[in-house]
Every structure is written in structure tokens, then in C-alpha cells.
C-alpha positions in Angstrom: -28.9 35.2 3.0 -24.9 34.4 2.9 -22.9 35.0 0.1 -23.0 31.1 -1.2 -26.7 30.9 -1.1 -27.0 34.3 -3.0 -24.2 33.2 -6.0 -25.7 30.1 -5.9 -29.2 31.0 -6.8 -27.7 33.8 -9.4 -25.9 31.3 -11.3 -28.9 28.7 -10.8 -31.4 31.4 -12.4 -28.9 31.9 -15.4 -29.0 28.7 -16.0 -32.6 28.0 -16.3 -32.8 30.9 -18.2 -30.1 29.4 -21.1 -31.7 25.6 -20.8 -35.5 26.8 -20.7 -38.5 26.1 -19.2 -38.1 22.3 -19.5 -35.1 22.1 -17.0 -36.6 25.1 -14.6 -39.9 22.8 -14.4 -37.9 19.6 -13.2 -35.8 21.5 -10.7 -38.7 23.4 -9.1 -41.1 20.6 -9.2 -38.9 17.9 -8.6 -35.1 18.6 -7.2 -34.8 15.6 -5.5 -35.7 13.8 -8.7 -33.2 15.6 -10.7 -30.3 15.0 -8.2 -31.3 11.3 -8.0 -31.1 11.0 -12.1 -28.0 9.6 -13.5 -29.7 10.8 -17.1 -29.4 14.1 -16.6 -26.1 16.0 -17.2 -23.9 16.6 -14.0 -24.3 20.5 -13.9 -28.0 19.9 -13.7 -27.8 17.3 -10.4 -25.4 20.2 -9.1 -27.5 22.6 -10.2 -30.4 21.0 -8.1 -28.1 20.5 -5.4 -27.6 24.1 -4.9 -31.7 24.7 -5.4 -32.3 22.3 -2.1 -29.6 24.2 -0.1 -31.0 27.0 -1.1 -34.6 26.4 -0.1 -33.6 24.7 2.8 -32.0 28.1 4.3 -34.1 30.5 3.1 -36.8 31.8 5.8 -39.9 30.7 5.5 -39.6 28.8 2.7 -41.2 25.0 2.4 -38.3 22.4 3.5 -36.9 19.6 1.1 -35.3 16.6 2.9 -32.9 15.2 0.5 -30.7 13.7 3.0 -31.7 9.4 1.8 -30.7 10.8 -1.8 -27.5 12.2 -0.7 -26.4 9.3 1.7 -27.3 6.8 -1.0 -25.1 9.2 -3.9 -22.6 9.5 -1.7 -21.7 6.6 -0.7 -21.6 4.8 -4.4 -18.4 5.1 -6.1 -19.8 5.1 -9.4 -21.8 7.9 -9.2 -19.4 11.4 -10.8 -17.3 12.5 -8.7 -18.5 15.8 -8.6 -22.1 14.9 -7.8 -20.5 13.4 -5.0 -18.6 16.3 -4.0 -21.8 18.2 -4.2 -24.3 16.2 -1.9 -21.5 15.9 0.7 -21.0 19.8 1.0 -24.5 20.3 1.4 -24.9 17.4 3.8 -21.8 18.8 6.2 -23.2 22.5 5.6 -26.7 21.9 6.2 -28.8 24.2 8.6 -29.8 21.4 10.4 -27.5 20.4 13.4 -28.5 16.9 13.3 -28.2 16.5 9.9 -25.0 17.7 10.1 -23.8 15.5 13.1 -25.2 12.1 11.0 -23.6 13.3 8.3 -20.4 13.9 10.1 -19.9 10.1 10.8 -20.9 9.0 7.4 -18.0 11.6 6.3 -16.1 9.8 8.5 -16.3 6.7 7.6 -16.5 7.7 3.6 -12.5 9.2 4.0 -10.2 6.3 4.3 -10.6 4.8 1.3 -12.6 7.4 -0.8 -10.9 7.2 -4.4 -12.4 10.5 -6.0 -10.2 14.0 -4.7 -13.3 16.0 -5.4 -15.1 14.5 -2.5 -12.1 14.2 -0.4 -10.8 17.7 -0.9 -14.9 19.0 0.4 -14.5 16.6 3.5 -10.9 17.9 4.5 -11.3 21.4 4.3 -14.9 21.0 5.6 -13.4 19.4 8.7 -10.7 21.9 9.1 -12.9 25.0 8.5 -15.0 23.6 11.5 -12.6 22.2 13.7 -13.5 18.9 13.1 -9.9 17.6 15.3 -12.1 13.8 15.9 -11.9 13.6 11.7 -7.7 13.7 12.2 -7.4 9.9 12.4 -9.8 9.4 9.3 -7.6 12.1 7.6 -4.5 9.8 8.1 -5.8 7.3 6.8 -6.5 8.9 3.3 -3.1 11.0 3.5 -1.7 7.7 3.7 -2.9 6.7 -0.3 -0.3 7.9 -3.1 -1.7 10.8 -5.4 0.5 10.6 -8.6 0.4 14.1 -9.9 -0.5 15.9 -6.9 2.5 17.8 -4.6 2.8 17.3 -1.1 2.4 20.2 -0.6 -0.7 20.5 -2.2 -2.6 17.3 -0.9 -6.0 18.7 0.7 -5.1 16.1 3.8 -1.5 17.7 4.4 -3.6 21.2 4.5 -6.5 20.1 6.5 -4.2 18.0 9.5 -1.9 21.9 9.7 -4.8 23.8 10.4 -6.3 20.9 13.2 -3.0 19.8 14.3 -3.0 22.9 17.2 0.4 23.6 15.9 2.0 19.9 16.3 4.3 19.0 13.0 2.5 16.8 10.4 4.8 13.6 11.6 3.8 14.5 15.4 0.2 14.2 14.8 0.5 10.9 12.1 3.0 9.4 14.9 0.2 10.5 17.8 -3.0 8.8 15.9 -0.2 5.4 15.3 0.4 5.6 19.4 -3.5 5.8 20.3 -5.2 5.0 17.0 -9.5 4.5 17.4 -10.3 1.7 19.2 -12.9 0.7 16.9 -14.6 -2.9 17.1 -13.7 -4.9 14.1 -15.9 -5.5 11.5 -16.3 -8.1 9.0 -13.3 -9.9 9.8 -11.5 -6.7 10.1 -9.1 -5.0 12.4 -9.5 -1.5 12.0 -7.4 0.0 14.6 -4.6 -2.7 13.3 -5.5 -0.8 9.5 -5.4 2.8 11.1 -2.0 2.1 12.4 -0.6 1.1 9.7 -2.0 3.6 7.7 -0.3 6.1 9.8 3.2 4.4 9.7 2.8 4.6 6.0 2.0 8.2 5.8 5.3 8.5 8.0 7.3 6.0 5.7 6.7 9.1 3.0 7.1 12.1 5.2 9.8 10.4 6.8 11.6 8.4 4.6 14.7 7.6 6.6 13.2 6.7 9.8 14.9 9.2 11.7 12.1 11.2 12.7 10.8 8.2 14.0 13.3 6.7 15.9 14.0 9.8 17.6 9.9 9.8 18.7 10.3 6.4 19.9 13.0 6.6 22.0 11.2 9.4 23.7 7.6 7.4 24.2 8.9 4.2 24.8 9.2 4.3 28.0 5.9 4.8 28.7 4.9 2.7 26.0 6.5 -0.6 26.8 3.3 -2.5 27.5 2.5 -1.8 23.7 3.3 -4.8 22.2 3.4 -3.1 18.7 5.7 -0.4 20.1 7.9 -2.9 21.7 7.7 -5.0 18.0 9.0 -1.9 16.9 12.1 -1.1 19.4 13.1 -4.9 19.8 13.4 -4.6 15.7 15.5 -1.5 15.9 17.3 -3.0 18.6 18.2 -6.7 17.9 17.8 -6.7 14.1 19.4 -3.4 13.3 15.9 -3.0 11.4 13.0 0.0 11.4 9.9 -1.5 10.1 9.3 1.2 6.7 5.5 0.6 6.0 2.6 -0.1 7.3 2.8 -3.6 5.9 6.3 -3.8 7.5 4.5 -2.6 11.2 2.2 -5.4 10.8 5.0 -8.1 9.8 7.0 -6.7 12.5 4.2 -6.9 15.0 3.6 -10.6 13.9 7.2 -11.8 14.0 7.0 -11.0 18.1 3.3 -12.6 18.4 3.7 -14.5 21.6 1.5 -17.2 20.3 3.9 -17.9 17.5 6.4 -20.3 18.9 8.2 -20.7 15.7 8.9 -17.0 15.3 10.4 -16.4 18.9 13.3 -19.3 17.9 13.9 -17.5 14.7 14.1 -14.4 16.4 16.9 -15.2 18.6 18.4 -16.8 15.8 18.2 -14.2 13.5 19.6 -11.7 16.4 22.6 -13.5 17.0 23.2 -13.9 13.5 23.2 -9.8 12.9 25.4 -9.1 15.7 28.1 -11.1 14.0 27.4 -8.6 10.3 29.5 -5.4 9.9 26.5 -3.4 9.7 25.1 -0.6 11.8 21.7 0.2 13.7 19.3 1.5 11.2 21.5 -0.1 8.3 19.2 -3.0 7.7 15.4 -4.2 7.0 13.1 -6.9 8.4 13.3 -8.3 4.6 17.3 -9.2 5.4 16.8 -11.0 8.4 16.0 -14.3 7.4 18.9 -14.1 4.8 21.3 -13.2 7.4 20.4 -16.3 9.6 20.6 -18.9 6.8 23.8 -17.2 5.6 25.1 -17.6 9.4 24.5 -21.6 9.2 25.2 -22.1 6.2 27.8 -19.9 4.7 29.1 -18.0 7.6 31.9 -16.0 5.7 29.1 -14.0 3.8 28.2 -12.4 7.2 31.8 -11.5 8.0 32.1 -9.6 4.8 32.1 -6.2 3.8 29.6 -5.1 1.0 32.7 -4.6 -1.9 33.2 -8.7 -1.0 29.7 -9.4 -1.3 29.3 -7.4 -4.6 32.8 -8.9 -6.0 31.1 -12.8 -4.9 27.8 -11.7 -6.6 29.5 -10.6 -9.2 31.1 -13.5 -9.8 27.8 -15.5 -9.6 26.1 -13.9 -12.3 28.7 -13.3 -15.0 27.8 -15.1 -18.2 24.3 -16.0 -17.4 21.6 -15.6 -19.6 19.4 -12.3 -19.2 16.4 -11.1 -20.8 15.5 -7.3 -20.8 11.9 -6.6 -20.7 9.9 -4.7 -23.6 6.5 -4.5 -22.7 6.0 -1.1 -21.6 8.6 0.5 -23.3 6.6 3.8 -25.2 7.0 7.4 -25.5 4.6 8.1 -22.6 6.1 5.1 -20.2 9.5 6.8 -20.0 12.5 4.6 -20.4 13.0 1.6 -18.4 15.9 1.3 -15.7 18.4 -1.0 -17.1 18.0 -4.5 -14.6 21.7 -5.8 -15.5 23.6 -6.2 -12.1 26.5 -4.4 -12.7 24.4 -1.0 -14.0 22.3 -1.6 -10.1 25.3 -2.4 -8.1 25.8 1.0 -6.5 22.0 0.7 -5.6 22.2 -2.0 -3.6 22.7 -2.3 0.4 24.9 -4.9 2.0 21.5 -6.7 3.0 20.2 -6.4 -0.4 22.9 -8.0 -1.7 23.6 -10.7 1.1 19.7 -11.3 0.5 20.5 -11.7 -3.6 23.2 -14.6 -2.7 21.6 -16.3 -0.7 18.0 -16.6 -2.9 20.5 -17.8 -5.2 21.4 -20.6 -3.7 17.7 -21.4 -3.3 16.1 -20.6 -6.7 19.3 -23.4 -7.8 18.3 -26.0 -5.7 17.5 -29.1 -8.1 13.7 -29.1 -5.8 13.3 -25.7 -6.3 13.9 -26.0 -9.9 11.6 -29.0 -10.6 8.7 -27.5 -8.5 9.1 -23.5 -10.2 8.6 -25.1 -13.5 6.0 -27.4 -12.2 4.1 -24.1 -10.7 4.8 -22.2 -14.0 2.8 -25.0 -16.0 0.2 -24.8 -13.7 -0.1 -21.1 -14.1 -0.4 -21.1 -18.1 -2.9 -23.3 -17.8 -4.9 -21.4 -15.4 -6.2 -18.3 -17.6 -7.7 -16.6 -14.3 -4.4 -15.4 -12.7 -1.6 -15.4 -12.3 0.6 -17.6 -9.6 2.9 -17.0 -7.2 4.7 -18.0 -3.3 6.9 -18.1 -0.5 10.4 -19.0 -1.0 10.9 -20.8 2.5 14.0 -22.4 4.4 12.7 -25.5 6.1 14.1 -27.6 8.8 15.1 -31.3 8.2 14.7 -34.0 10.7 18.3 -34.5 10.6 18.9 -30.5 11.6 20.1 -29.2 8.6 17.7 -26.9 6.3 16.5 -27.3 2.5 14.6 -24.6 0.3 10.6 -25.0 -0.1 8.3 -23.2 -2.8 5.4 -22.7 -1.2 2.7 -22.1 -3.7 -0.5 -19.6 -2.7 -2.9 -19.6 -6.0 -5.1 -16.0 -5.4 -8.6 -16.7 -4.1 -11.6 -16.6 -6.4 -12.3 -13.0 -5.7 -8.8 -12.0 -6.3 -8.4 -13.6 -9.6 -8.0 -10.3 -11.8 -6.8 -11.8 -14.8 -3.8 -13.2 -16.4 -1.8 -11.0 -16.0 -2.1 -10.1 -12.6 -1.0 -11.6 -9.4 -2.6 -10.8 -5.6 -1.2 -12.4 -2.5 -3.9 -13.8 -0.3 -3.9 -13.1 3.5 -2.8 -16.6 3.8 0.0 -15.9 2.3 0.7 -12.9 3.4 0.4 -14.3 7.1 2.4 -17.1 6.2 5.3 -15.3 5.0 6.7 -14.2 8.5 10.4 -16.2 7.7 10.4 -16.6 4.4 13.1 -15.1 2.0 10.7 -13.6 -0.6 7.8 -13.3 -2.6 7.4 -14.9 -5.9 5.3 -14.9 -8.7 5.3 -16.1 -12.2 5.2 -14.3 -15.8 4.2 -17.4 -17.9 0.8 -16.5 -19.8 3.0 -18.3 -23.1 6.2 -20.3 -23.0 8.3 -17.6 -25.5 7.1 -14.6 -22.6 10.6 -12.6 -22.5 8.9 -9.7 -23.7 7.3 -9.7 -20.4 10.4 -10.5 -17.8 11.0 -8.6 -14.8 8.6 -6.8 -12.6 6.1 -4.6 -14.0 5.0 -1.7 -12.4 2.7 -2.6 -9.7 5.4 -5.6 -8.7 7.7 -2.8 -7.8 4.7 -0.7 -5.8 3.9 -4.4 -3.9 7.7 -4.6 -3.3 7.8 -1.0 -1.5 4.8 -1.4 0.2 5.4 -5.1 1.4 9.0 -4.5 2.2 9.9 -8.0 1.0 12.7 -9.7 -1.3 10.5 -10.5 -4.5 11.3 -12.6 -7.3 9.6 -12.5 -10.7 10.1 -16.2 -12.9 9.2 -15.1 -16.6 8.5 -18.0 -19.0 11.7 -17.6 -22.1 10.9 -21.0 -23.7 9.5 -24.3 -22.2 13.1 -25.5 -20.7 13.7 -22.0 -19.4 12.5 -19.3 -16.7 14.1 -15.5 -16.2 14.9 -14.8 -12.8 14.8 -11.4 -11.5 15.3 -10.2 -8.0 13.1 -6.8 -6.9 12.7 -4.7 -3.9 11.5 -1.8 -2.3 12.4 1.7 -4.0 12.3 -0.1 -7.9 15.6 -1.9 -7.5 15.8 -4.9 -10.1 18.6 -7.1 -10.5 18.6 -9.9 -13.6 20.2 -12.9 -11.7 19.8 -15.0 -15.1 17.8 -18.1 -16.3 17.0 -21.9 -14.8 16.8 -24.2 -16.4 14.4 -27.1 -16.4 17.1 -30.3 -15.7 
């Protein structure tokens, strides 16, 4: 009997000796039942968990097959966590081999998204105690979550991809599983290599924050990896927009942008090429979110490209001074920390030369007399909808006669997404729509005195980073007046002052 088994029937005994007969009964007679009942207490369910391991190892004695109870624990979320944890050990250390091999896939397909650390920390270093090297990809995909709280350093999916990784660097095996992800088939309308992908960019946009790692893996795979259409996305965006797709959500945008199929987005392209060869900026210097500001600025106000970033910030500057602001409140508390100030000239030094090229330029959008009219047409809309919150693209459309004008294109959340009022989610439409816009928008207009509530809050600011986009928040101040602040990835928020209805 191994050491586990032994403990576990020590402590189990102890147990039923302090909770008496009763309990002892129901776990002899019964285990299965026990485990299965959300009415008892969690160290009883555990404590029946460790009964049916042990029964099922020791010789001779009569076998329990728990494994329909354990599947169907396992795989609901609102079972505790630990419960969870439990079943899933005993499923993946069962004496069994084929219980252990069906159990294997379900672990599999459990990781990805799995939102309780008990249960992923007993599939990780389950899978790395055994070798498990075809659970690496599925591994990626959880590493590729935030874990406020935990250190890198400590995450059980860092530890677990070491000791399978056959001594390759954590970035070598996340980049590896983004060159040859699973080729799954999709499921329910879902592309799950396209998912694993970007799940492994994203765990290399934390682990490799500047790109550099990545580039320099790039350059020495793409040569063999030039009929990869999302590898070549990647090295025409290094390469003609001075621009490393950062996230996942970026690969995908990146990928899109050089879809074949999309007509549209191969003229912008070599727009939007010619117009950053003509910037002072560097390779690696700028993001997908500043190429569409860089070709409307080359049309339309060609003397913003030609400038350095201390002209930009001194035009910018210019812009904003004396506009109305409004400093948001909600939030503030003892345990929320202090709020970064969003007046421009306290940001400045935070901004890049496409960041603030990007600012001037929705500027000159969110003024348009059009825009104007249809923001506070939208923003009415919105208070009257109680569901959700609103929110858009801010497009540049072309006119019959050649020129361009400014569009607000508005994307109401889909039934399932409506989360409340408070709360805005971008739909796949829009999403997919957004290819060549110049940001993301969304209103804060629950009341028409809502200046308490200007600016992004907190999950703005995660949509930002993870989107890579230009964002813009419009906050209701009174009814002849929105707040307009400008966000992007890494918390950045610059006031650029009020509308006003005309």
C-alpha cells in the first residue's frame, strides 16, 4: 500500500472516529453518494474521495466505479473547488489504465479555461509528474490567463511546462505550440487552433513584453515558415508597418488585415505602408493600433507625419489647453489605491509618437459636427436601454468625390452579452469589423449628471491591453455635454475634454 493510500486512510479513520457513526455509515455504505452530495460539508466529499481511491487499490478488496460522479463533478464550475480538485486526482491517479487515459482527455480539455487554481495546479503537476508532454499545448492555453496575486514564478503552468519542456526556455516552447498549434476541428462555430494560437502569443506578450524575444525567433523560422499565412501577417507587420502584433487579439487582427479575401484591407495596406515610411519612427517603434492614424494623417494633414514627437506633444498640447475635464471618482477607496491622474500634461512622458499622432487625429474625428450629432444621439439611446451599455467603431470612410469623412459606427452587445448597465462587451461583429478603424468606443451615460463615472474603469483598460486598440470612453456630464477620454494598452488615459451637443 503506498504512502498516499496509507495517510489517507489514517486521517480518514480519525475522522470518522471525531464525526461518529452517522458519517462512517454513509461513507462505507454509500461513498459515491456522499461524493455526489452538495449537502454535505466539503471535507466529507474529500473524505469519501480518498475511501474510493483507497478501495479501489487495495488487493482484493470489492471495486467502486465512481468515474460518471467524477466526470460529471468535474466538469461543473459550480461545484467547490476543492471537490473538484479531488475527483480529478483520483481520476488521473487511478489504477486503472483506461481510466486514466479517458480521463486524460477530459483533463485536457477541462485546462484552458478552467477558472478554479486548485484543479489546475492537480492537472499541471499531474501532467508533469508523468510526462504528460501532449498536455503542453493545453498548458499554454491556461498560462495564458492573468493570476492577480500569484508570481510568475510561482504559477503551477510556468512549473509544469520546465519540467516537460526537455530543457527548451519557457518562450521556446509557448513560441513552438504558436508555430504548430493542434489542428483540432472547430467546434460550435469555433476555431480552436486560431484560439490556441493566440493564446500562446498572449502568454509571450507577458513573458516577453518587448517583442524582442520574438522577433529574434521569427527571423530564424521564417524562412521555412513563409507559406504560413499568420507568420507571414506577422513579418509583413514588422516589416512594412514598423509594428509587432503584442496579443493574441493583435495576432488575430494582424492575421485578418492580410486576409486575401479582404479586398478592402490589401488597399489600406499599401496605403498605410507608404504612409509609415514617410514617419521618423523606427522598426519595432509602432503598433497595429497607429496605422490607420498614420494613413489619414498622411492625406489629410501630412506635416503631423513629418514631425518629431516634442512637435506632436507641443500641437496636442495646444489642442487641449482650456478644455473642460472631469476626473473620475467612482472607485476611489482605501482598498482601490489611488487613481492615475488622466490630465494630459501629467501622461505626456507616457505617450509614444504613435499614441500621440493617434490622439490628434481622433480629435479631429470625435469634433466633426456628424460625429458630434450621432455620439449624442447613441448616448440617448444607451440611457434608455437599462440592459447595457453601448459602444463602436470610429471609422474613416471614403466619399464618392475621394475625399474621406468620420463614421460612428454603432454595435449594441448581443442579447447574451448584455451584463448590465454598466457594462459594455464588443460583439464579434464588431470586433471583425474593426480591421481600419481608429478606435473603440463606448459610452458612460446610465444618467445625464455621470462625471463621477468618466474615464475608463478598470476592465476598459484590461480590453485596451488585450485588444491593442485606441479606445475612447464618452461619459454623460449633463444633457448638452459628453467627457472624452482617450485609453490604451498598458493604463494610459488622456482627458482630451468635453463635446458639446451643437
Amino acid at each position: 500500500m503506498n504512502q498516499r493510500v496509507l495517510f489517507t486512510l489514517v486521517v480518514l479513520e480519525l475522522f470518522l472516529m471525531m464525526c461518529g457513526c452517522s458519517t462512517s455509515d454513509r461513507v462505507e455504505n454509500n461513498p459515491v453518494g456522499v461524493v455526489r452530495d452538495r449537502r454535505e460539508a466539503v471535507s466529507v466529499r474529500i473524505a469519501a474521495v480518498d475511501y474510493i481511491s483507497a478501495q479501489r487499490t487495495a488487493p482484493g478488496a470489492a471495486r467502486i466505479n465512481p468515474q460518471g460522479a467524477y466526470k460529471d463533478i468535474a466538469w461543473n464550475a459550480v461545484e467547490p473547488a476543492r471537490v473538484r480538485a479531488a475527483v480529478v486526482y483520483a481520476l488521473l491517479h487511478d489504477p486503472d489504465p483506461q481510466v486514466v487515459s479517458d480521463s486524460k482527455e477530459m483533463a485536457r480539455l477541462l485546462l484552458p479555461r478552467e477558472p478554479a487554481r486548485e484543479v489546475v495546479v492537480v492537472i499541471c503537476e499531474t501532467a508533469s509528474e508523468k510526462g504528460w508532454t501532449e498536455f503542453i499545448p493545453s498548458i499554454i492555453r491556461s498560462y495564458s490567463r492573468a493570476t492577480p496575486g500569484i508570481a510568475e514564478s510561482d504559477r503551477a503552468e510556468r512549473k509544469a511546462l520546465e519540467r516537460l519542456g526537455g530543457g527548451k526556455s519557457v518562450e521556446e516552447i509557448a513560441f513552438g505550440v504558436f508555430l504548430d498549434p493542434p489542428r483540432g476541428e472547430s467546434a460550435s462555430g469555433l476555431d480552436w487552433t486560431k484560439r490556441c494560437r493566440a493564446d500562446a502569443w498572449d502568454v509571450l506578450a507577458r513573458i516577453d513584453p518587448s517583442g524582442s524575444v520574438r522577433g529574434a525567433m521569427l527571423e530564424a523560422s521564417g524562412s521555412s515558415r513563409s507559406s504560413d499565412a499568420v507568420v507571414a501577417a506577422v513579418m509583413d507587420s514588422r516589416r512594412d508597418l514598423r509594428a509587432m502584433p503584442m496579443t493574441g487579439e493583435e495576432l488575430n487582427w494582424a492575421a485578418s488585415l492580410r486576409d486575401p479575401a479582404k479586398k478592402e484591407n490589401a488597399a489600406w495596406w499599401g496605403q498605410a505602408a507608404g504612409a509609415v515610411a514617410m514617419t521618423p519612427t523606427r522598426p519595432g517603434e509602432l503598433r497595429l493600433r497607429h496605422a490607420e492614424p498614420i494613413r489619414w494623417a498622411a492625406r489629410h494633414r501630412p506635416d503631423w507625419i513629418r514631425a518629431t514627437r516634442e512637435e506632436l506633444l507641443s500641437e496636442l498640447a495646444g489642442r487641449l489647453s482650456g478644455r473642460t475635464t472631469a476626473r473620475r471618482s467612482f472607485g476611489d477607496g482605501p482598498t482601490d489605491g489611488p487613481r492615475q491622474s488622466e490630465l494630459f500634461e501629467r501622461r505626456a512622458a507616457e505617450l509614444s509618437w504613435g499614441d500621440v499622432l493617434s490622439i490628434l487625429v481622433i480629435d479631429e474625428a470625435v469634433r466633426n459636427p456628424d460625429i458630434v450629432r450621432a455620439m449624442f444621439a447613441q448616448s440617448k439611446s444607451d440611457r434608455a436601454d437599462t440592459t447595457t451599455e453601448y459602444g463602436g467603431l470610429l471609422l474613416s470612410r471614403s466619399s464618392e468625390g475621394g475625399g474621406e469623412f468620420p463614421v460612428a459606427m454603432l454595435y449594441p452587445p448581443r442579447p447574451v452579452h448584455r451584463l448590465g448597465d454598466d457594462k459594455f462587451v464588443a460583439s464579434e461583429e464588431m470586433i471583425a469589423a474593426g480591421d481600419l478603424s481608429l478606435a473603440h468606443y463606448h459610452f458612460h451615460a446610465q444618467r445625464e449628471k455621470n462625471s463621477e463615472y468618466a474615464g475608463p474603469s478598470p476592465g476598459d483598460l484590461e480590453y485596451a491591453t488585450r485588444q491593442g486598440r485606441n479606445c475612447l470612453v464618452l461619459t454623460s456630464l449633463n444633457a448638452t455635454t459628453l467627457g472624452v477620454d482617450w485609453y490604451g494598452p498598458g493604463g494610459v488615459v488622456v482627458d482630451i475634454g468635453s463635446i458639446k451637443l451643437p
